[in-house]
N, C-alpha and C positions, 0 to 999 in steps of 0.2 A: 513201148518204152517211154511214151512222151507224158506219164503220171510222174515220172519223177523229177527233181528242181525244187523243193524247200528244207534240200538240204545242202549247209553252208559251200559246198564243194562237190555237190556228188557223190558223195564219199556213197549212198545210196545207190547209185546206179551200179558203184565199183561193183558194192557185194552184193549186187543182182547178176552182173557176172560172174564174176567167182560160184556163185550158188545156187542162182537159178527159182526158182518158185518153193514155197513150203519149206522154206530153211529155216533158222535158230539165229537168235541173239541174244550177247550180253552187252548193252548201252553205259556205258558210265562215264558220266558226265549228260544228265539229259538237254536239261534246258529246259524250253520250249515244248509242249507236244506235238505242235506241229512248225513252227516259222522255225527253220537252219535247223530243223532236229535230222539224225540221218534214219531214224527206223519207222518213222510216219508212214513211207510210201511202203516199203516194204508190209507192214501190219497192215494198213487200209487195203490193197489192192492184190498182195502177191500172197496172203497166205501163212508169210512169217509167224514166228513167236517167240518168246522173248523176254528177258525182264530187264529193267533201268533201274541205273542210280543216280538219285540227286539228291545234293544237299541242303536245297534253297528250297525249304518249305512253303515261299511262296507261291508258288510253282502249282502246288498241292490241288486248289478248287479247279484250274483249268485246264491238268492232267485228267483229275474225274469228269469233269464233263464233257472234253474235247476226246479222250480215246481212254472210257470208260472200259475197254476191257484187256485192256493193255497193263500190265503188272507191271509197279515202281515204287522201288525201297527209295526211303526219302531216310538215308543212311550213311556214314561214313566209308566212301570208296575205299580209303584203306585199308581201314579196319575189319569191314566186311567179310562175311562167312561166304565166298561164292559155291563152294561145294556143298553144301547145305541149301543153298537156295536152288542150283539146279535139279537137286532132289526133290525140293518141294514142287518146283514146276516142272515135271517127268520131264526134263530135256536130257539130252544126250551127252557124252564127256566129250565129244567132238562137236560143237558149236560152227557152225555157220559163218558168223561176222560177230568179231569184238571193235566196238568203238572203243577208246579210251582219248579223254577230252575232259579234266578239270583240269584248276589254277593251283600254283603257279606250275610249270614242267616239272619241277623235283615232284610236287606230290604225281601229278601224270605219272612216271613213269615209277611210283610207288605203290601204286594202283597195279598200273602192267605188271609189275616183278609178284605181286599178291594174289592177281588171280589165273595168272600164269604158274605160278607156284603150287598151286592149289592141285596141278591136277587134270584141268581142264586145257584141251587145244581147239584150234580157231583153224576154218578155212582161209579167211582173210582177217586183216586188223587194219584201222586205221588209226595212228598215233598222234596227236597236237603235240609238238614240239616248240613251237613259238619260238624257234632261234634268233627272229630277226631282234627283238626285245629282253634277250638274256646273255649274260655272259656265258652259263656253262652251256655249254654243244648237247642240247638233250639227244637231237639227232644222232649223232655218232652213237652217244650211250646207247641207245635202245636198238641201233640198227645191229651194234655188238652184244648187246644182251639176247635180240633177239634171234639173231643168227644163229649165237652158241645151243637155242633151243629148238633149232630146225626151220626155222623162216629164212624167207629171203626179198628184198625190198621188190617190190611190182612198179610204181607208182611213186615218184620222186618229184621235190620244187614242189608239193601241190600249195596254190599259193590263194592270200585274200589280198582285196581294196583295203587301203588307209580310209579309213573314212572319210578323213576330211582332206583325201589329197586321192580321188579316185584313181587321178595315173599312175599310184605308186603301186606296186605288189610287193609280196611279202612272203618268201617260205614260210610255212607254217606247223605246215604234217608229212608223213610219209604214210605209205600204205604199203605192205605187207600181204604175202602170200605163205603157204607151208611149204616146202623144200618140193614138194611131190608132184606141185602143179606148177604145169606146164605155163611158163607169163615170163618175158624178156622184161627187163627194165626197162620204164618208157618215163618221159618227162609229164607231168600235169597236161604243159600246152600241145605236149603232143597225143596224150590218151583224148586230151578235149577232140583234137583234131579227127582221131581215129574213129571217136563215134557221132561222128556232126553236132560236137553242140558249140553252142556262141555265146562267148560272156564280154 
């Protein structure tokens, strides 16, 4: 378990729990391909597969040649046809792990309501809500959208460094399970605790 850590949170190791080796994903919001991305370890070492979306076509030459066989619409998270696209890549209507992670939180969880809509369900999700820096509570919204679709919060307070004030933390996301699995509610600092890791 000690390949994972270049993603912003974990959020990678979450849904190697929840799912275990040779599982599915839909990534939106990539980034990076590999620095704070959550589906790097999973794709290099465990098996995964998967498609991502990003907007920032910058992005595009160091996708290809950092995890060249990794599939990634460089697309409108919105907008996008997800049921279509897991057709094209024979994945399954029960997916593994959704990330969902752009700017600002309304679009975030415009995205969620889209490819939740769609059709498609997740064994786990992990949601950027960025409350500390918005007036509207994306948190609450999505934890009640999500509920009303058979989820139920895992993973709570999962928090980042201020940059420029490393003592500060920051709720950021929550994390998400399907109603069916078995997972009590646990705080960030204390799932850290539960699987020995140190930040």
């Amino acid at each position: 378990m000690n390949k994972f850590g270049k993603s912003q949170a974990y959020q990678d190791r979450f849904a190697y729990e929840i799912c275990g080796n040779n599982s599915t994903y839909i990534e939106i919001g990539g980034y990076a391909p590999r620095h704070k991305n959550n589906t790097w370890a999973l794709d290099e070492f465990y098996n995964w597969k998967g498609f991502t979306l990003e907007l920032n076509t910058d992005w595009h030459d160091e996708w290809k040649s950092i995890r060249p066989r990794s599939k990634i619409y460089f697309e409108n998270a919105i907008l996008f046809d997800y049921l279509s696209a897991v057709k094209e890549n024979n994945l399954p209507l029960e997916i593994g792990y959704l990330q969902v992670d752009i700017e600002p939180p309304n679009n975030t969880f415009k995205a969620l309501q889209k490819v939740i809509e769609s059709g498609i369900s997740f064994k786990c999700i992990t949601f950027e809500h960025d409350k500390y820096q918005h007036n509207e509570d994306f948190d609450i919204i999505a934890r009640d959208y999500l509920q009303s679709k058979g989820y139920k919060v895992a993973v709570y307070d999962v928090m980042s460094r201020k940059k420029k004030e490393p003592h500060i933390w920051n709720s950021f996301e929550t994390w998400f399970v399907k109603d069916d699995i078995d997972y009590k509610p646990i705080s960030w600092f204390d799932w850290l605790k539960k699987n020995n890791i140190k930040v």
